[in-house]
C-alpha positions as CSV (number, residue, x, y, z in Angstrom):
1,X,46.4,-26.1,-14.4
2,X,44.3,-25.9,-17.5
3,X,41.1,-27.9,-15.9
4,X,41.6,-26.6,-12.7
5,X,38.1,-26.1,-11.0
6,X,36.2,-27.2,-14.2
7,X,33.1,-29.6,-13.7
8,X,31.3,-31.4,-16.5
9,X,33.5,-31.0,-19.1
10,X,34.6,-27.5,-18.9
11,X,30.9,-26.7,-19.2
12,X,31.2,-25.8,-15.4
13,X,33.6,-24.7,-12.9
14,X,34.1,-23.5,-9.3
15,X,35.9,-21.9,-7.2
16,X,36.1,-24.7,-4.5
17,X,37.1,-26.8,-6.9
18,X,40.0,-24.9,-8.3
19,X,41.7,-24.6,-4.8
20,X,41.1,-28.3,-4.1
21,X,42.5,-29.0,-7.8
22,X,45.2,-26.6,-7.3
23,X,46.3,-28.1,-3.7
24,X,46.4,-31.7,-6.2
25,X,48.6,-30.0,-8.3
26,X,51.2,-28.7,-5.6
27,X,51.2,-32.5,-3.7
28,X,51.9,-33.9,-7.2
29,X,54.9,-31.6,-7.7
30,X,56.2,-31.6,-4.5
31,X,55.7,-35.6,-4.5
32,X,57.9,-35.6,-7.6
33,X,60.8,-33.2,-6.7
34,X,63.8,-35.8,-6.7
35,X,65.1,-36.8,-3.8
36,X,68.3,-34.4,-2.7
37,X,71.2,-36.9,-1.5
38,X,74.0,-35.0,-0.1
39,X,75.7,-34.3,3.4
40,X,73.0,-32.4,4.4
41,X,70.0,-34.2,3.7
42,X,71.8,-37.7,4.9
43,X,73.2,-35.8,8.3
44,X,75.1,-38.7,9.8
45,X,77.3,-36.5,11.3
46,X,74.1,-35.4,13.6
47,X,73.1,-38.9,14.1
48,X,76.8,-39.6,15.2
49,X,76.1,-36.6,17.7
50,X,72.5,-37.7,18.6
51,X,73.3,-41.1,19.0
52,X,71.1,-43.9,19.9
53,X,67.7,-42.9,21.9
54,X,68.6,-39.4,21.4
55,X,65.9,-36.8,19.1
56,X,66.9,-34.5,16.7
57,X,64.5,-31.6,17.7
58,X,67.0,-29.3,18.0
59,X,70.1,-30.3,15.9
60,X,71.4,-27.4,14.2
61,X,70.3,-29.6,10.7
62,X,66.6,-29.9,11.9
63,X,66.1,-26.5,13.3
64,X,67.6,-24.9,9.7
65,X,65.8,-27.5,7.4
66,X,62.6,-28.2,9.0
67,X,59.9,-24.9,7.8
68,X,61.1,-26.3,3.9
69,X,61.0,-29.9,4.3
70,X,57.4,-30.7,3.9
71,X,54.6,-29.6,2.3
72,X,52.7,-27.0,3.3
73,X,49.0,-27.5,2.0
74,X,46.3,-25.2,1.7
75,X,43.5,-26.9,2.1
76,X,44.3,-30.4,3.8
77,X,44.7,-31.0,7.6
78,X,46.7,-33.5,9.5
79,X,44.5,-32.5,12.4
80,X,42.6,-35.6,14.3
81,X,39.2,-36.5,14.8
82,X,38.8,-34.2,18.0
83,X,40.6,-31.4,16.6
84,X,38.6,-31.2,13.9
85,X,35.4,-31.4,15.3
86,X,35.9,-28.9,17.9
87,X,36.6,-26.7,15.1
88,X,33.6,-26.7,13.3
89,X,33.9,-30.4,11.2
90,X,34.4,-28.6,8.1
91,X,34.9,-31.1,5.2
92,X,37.7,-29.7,2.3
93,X,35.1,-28.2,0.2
94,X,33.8,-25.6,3.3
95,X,37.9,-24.9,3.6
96,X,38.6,-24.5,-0.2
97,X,35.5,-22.1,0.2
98,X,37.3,-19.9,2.3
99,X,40.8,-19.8,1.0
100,X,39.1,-18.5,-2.3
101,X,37.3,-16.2,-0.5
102,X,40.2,-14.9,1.4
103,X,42.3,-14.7,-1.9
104,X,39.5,-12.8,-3.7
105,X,39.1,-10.2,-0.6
106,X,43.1,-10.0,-0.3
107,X,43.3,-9.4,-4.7
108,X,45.5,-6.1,-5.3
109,X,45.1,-5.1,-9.0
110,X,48.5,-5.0,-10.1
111,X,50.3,-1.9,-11.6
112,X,50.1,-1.9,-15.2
113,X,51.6,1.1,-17.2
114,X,48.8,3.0,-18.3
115,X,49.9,2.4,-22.1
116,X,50.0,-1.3,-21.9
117,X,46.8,-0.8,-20.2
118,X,45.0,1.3,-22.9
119,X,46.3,-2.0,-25.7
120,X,44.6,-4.0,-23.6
121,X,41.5,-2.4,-23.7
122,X,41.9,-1.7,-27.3
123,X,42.1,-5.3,-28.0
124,X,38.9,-6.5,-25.9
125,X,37.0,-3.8,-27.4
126,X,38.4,-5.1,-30.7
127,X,37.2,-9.0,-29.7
128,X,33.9,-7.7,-28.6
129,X,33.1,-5.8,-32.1
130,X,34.2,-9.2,-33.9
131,X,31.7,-11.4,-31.9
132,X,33.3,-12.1,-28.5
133,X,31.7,-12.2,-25.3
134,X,31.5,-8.9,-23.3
135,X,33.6,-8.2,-20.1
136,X,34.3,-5.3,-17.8
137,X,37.9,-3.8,-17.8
């Protein structure tokens, strides 16, 4: 995650481009988990029970495995053409756009204890007196 969203070198960044970056990131990792071999995972017991032609919809296996087998992204869509387009074409930077957005208006300041905040402080103001650049608290 350390270039995430940066453009030109670092010289740059944005938002859009950290959330695109950042969905990257997660398929990578996801793509690279190992693959789980095991009763479960194999399930020839349902397929014995399914049997030939059959679905597995509603095996007990699929219906308790399904909502963690895949990856959920954030940005990308497995939507077709027509889907898409009725809903407004909007390419992955116009998406990324608005899950930063929503993240940013959603962004609860978490609780710090008031001492831990007051070091911090101390320590920017500290940074600032020996040449560092200026930010709000």
């Amino acid at each position: 995650m350390h270039a995430a969203g940066w453009l030109e070198g670092g010289l740059r960044s944005s938002f859009e481009k950290f959330i695109l970056d950042i969905e990257m990131l997660q398929m990578m990792a996801k793509y690279l988990e190992p693959v789980e071999v095991n009763d479960t995972t194999l399930a020839f017991e349902e397929i014995k029970s399914v049997g030939h032609g059959g679905h597995f919809f509603y095996t007990e296996n699929t219906i308790k495995n399904y909502s963690t087998a895949f990856y959920e992204p954030i940005v990308a869509t497995a939507k077709n053409y027509g889907q898409w387009e009725e809903e407004g074409s909007l390419d992955a930077t116009q998406r990324a756009n608005m899950v930063y957005k929503k993240a940013l208006n959603s962004y609860e300041e978490p609780h710090l204890e008031p001492s831990i905040k007051e070091a911090i402080g101390a320590f920017v103001i500290k940074r600032e007196e020996q040449g560092g650049a200026p930010i709000d608290l």
